[in-house]
N, CA, C and O atoms as a Tinker XYZ file with bonds, in Angstrom:
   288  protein
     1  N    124.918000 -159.639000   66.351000    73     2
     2  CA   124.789000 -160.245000   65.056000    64     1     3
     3  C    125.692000 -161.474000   64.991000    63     2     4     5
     4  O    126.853000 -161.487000   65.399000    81     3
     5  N    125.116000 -162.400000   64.495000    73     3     6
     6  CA   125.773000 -163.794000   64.768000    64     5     7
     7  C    126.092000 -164.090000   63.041000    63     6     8     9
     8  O    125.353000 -163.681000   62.145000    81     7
     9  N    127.392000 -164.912000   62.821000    73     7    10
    10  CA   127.900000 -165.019000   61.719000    64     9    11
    11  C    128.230000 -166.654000   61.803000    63    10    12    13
    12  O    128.446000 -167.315000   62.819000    81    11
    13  N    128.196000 -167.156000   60.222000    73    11    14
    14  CA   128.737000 -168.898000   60.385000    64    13    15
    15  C    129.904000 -168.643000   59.422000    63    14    16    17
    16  O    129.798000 -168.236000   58.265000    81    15
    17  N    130.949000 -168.923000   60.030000    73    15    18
    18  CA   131.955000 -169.216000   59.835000    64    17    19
    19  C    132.929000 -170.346000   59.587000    63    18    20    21
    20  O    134.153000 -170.465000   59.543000    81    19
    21  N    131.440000 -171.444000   59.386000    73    19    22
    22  CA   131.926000 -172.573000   58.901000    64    21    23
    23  C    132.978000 -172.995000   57.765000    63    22    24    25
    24  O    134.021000 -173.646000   57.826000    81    23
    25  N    132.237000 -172.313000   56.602000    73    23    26
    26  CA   133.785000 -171.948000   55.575000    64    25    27
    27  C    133.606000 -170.532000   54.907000    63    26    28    29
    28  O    132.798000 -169.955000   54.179000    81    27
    29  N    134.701000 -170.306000   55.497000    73    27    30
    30  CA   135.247000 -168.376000   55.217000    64    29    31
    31  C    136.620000 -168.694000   54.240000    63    30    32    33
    32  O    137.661000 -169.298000   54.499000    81    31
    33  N    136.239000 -168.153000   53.258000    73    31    34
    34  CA   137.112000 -168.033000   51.843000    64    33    35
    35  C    137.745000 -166.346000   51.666000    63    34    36    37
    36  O    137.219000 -165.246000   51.498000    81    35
    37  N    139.200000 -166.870000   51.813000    73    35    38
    38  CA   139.801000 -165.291000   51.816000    64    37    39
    39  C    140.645000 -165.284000   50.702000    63    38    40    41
    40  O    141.655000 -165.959000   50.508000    81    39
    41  N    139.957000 -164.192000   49.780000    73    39    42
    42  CA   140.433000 -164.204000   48.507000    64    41    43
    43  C    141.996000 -164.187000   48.060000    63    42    44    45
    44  O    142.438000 -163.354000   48.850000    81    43
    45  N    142.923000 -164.540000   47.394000    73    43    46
    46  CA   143.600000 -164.117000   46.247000    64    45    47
    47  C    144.229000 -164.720000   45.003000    63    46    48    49
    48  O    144.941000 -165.702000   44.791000    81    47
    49  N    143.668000 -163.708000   44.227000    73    47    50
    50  CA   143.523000 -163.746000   42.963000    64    49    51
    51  C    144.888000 -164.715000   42.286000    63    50    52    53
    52  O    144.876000 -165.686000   41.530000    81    51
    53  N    145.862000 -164.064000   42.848000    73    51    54
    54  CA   147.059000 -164.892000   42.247000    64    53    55
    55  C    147.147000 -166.823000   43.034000    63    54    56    57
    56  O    147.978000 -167.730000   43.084000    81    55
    57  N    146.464000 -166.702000   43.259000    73    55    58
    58  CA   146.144000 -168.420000   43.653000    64    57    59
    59  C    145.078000 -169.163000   43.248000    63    58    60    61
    60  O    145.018000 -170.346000   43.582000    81    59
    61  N    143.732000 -168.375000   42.197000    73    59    62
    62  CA   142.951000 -169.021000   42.018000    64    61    63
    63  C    143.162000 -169.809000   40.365000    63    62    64    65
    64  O    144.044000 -169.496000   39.566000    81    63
    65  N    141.938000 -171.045000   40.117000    73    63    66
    66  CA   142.331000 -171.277000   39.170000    64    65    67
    67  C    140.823000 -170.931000   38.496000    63    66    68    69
    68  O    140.155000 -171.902000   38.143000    81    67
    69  N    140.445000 -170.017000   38.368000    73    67    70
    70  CA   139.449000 -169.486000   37.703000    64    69    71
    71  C    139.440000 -168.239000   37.088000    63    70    72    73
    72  O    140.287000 -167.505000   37.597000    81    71
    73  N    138.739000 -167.658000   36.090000    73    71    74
    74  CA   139.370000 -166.568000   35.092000    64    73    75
    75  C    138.928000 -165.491000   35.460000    63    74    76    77
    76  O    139.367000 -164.471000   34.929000    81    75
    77  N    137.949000 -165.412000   36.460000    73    75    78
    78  CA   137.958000 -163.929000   37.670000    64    77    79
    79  C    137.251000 -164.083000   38.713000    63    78    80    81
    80  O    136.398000 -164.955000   38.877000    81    79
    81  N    137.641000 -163.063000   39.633000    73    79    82
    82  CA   137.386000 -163.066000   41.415000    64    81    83
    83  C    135.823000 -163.473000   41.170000    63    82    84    85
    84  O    135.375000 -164.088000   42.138000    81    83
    85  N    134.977000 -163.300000   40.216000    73    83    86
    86  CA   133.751000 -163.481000   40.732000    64    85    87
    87  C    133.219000 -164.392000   40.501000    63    86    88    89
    88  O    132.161000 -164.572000   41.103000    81    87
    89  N    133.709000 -165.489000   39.456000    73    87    90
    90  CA   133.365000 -166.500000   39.056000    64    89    91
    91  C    133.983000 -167.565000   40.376000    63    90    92    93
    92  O    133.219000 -168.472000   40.708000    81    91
    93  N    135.039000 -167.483000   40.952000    73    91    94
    94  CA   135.583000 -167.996000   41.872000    64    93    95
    95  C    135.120000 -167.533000   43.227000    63    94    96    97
    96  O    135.603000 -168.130000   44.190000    81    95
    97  N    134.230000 -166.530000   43.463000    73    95    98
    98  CA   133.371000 -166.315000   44.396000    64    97    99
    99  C    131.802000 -167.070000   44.466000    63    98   100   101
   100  O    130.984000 -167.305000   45.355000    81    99
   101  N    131.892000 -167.278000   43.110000    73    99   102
   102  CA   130.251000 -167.580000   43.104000    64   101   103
   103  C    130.355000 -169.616000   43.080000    63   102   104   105
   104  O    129.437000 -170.353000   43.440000    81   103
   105  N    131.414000 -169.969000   42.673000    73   103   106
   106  CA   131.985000 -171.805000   42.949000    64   105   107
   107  C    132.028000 -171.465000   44.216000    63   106   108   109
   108  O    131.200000 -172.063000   44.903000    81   107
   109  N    132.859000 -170.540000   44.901000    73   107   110
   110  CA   132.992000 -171.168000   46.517000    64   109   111
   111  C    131.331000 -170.800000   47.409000    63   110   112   113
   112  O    131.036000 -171.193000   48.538000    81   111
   113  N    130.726000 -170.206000   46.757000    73   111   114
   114  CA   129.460000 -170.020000   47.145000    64   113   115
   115  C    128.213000 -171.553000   47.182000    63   114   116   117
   116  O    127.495000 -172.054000   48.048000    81   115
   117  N    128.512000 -171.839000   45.731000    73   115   118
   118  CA   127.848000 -172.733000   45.331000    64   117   119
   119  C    128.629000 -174.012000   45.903000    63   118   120   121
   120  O    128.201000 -174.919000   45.189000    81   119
   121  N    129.197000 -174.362000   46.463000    73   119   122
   122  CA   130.501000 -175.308000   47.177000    64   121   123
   123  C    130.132000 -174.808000   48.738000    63   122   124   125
   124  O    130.945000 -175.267000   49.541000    81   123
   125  N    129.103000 -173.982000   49.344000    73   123   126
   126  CA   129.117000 -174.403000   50.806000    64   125   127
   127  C    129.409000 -173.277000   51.242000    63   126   128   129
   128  O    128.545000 -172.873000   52.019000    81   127
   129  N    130.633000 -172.250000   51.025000    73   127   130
   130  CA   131.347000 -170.653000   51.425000    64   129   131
   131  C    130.440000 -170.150000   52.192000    63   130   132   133
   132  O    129.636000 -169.398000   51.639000    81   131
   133  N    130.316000 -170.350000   53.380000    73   131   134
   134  CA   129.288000 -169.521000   54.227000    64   133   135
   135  C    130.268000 -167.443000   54.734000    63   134   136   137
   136  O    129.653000 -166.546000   55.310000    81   135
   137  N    131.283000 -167.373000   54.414000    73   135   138
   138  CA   131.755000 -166.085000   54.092000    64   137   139
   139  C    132.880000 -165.428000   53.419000    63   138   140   141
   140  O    133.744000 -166.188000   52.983000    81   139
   141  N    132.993000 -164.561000   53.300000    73   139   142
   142  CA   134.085000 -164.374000   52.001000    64   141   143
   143  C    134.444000 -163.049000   52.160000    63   142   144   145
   144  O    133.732000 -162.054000   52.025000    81   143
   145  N    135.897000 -163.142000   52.532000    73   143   146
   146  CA   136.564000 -161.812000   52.905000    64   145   147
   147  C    137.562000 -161.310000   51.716000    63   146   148   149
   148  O    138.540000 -161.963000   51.348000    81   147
   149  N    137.142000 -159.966000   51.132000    73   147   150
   150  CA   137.931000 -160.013000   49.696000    64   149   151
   151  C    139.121000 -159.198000   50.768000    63   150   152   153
   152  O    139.103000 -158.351000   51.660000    81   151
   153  N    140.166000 -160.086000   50.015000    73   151   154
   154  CA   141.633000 -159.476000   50.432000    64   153   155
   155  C    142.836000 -159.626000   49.033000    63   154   156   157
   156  O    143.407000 -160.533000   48.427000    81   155
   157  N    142.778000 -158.334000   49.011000    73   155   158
   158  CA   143.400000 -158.066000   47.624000    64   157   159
   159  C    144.345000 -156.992000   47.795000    63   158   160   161
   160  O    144.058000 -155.835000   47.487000    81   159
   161  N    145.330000 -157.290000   48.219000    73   159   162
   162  CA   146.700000 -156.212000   48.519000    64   161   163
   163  C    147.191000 -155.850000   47.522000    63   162   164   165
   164  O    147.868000 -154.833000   47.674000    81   163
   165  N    147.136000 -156.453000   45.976000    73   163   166
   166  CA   148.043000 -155.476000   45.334000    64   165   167
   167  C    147.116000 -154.482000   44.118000    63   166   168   169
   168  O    147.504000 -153.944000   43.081000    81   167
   169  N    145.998000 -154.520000   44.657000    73   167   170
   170  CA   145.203000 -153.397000   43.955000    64   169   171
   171  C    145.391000 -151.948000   44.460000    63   170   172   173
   172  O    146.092000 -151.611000   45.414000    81   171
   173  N    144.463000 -150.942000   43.463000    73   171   174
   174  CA   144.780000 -149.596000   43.899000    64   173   175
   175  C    143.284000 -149.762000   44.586000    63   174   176   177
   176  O    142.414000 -150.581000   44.287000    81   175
   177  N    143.253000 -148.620000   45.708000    73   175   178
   178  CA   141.710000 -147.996000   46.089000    64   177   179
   179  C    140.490000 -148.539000   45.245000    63   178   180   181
   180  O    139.909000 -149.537000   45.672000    81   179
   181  N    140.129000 -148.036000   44.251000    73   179   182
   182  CA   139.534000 -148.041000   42.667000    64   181   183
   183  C    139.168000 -149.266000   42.427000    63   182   184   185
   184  O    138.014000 -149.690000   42.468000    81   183
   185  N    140.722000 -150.224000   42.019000    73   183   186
   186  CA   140.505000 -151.249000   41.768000    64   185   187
   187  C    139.937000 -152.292000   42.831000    63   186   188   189
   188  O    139.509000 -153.325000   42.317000    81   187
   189  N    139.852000 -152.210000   44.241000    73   187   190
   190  CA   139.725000 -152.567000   44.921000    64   189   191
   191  C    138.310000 -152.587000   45.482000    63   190   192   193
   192  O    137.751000 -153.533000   46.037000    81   191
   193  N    137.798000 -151.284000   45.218000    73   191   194
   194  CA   136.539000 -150.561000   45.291000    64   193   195
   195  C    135.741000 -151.569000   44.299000    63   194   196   197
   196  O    135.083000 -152.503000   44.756000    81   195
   197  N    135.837000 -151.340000   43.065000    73   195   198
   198  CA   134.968000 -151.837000   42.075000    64   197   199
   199  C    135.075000 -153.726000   41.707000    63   198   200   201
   200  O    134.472000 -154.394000   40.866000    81   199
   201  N    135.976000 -154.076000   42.616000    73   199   202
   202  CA   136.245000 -155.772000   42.838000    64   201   203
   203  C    135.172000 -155.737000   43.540000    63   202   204   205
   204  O    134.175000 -156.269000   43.051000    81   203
   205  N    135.089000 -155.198000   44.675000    73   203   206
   206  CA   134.265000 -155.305000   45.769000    64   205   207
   207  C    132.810000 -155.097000   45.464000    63   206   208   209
   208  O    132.005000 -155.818000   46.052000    81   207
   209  N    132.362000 -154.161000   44.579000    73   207   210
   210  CA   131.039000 -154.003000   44.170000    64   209   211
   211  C    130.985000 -155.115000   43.355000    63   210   212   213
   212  O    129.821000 -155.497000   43.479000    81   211
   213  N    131.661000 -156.008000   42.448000    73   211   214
   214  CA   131.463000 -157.105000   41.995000    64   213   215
   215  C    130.693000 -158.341000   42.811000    63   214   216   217
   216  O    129.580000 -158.867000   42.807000    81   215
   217  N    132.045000 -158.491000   43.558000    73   215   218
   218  CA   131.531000 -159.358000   44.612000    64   217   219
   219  C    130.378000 -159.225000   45.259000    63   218   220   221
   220  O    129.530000 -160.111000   45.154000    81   219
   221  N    130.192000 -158.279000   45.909000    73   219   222
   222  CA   128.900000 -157.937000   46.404000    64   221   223
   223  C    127.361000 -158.247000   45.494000    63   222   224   225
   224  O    126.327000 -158.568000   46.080000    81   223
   225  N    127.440000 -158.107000   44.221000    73   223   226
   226  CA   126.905000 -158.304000   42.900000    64   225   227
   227  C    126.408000 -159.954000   42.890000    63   226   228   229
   228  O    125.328000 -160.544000   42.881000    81   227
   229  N    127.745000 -160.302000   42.897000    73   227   230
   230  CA   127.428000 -162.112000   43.100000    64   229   231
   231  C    127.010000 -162.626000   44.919000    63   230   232   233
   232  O    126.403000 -163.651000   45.232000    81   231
   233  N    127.389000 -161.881000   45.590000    73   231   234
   234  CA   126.564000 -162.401000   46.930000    64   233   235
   235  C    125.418000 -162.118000   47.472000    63   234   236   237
   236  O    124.952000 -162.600000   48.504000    81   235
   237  N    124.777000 -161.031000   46.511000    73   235   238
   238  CA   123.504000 -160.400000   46.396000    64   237   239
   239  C    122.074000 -161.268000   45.693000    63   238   240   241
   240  O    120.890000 -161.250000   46.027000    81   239
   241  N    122.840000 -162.038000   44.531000    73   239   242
   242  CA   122.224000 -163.225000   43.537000    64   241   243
   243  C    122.175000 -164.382000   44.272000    63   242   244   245
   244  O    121.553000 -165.326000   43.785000    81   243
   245  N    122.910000 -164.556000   45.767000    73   243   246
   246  CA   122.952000 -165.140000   46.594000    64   245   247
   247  C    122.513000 -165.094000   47.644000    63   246   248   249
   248  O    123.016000 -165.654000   48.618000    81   247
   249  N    121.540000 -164.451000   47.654000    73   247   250
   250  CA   121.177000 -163.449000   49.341000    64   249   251
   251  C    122.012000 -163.844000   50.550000    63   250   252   253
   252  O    121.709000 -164.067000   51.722000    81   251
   253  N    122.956000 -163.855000   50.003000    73   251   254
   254  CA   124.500000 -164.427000   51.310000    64   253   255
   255  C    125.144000 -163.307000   51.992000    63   254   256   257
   256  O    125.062000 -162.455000   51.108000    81   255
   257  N    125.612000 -162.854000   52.777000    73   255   258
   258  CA   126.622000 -162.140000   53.396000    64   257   259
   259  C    126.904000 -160.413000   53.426000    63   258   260   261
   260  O    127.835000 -159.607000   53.408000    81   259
   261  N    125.386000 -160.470000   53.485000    73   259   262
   262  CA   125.548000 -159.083000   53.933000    64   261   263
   263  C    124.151000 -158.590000   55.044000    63   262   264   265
   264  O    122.964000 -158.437000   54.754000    81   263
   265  N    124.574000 -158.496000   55.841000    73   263   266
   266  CA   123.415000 -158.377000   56.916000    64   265   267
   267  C    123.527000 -156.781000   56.961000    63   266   268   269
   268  O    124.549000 -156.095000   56.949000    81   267
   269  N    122.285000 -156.415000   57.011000    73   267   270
   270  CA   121.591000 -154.990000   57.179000    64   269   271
   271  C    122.248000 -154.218000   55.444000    63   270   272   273
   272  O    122.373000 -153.078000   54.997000    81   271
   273  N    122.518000 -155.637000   54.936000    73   271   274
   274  CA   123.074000 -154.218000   53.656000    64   273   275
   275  C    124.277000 -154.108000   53.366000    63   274   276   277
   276  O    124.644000 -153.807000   52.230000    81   275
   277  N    125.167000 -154.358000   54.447000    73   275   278
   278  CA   126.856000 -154.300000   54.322000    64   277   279
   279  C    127.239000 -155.187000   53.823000    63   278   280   281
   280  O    126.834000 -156.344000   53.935000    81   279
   281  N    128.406000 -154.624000   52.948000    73   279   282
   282  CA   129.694000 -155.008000   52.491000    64   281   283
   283  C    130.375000 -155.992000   53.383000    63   282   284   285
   284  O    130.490000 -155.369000   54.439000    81   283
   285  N    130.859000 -157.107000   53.545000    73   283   286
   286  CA   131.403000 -157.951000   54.401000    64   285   287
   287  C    132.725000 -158.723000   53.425000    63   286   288
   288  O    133.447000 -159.581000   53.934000    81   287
């Protein structure tokens, strides 16, 4: 499975200037983001879990970055 890694956006939250992870997922999308690795260290499990089904949410409206289905 071959991936473009032209621009890979690795999340965190305390550096963005947008008012949540998904709105700032879906600009770096619409801006070119060919992948997007959520990295979010100071969440719990949970919170981390349900960021991630977000995201996934907005890269889905995107048919971007998930091959066979996965979470990436």
């Amino acid at each position: 499975m071959n991936f473009d890694y032209t621009l890979y956006l690795v999340t965190d939250r305390q550096l963005m200037s947008c008012d949540s992870l998904t709105e700032a997922v879906e600009q770096a999308i619409l801006g070119g983001c060919t992948m997007i690795q959520l990295r979010e260290k100071e969440l719990s499990s949970l919170e981390f879990y349900n960021q991630a089904v977000a995201v996934k949410q907005v890269t889905d409206k995107y048919h971007r970055f998930h091959p066979q289905n996965r979470l990436f």
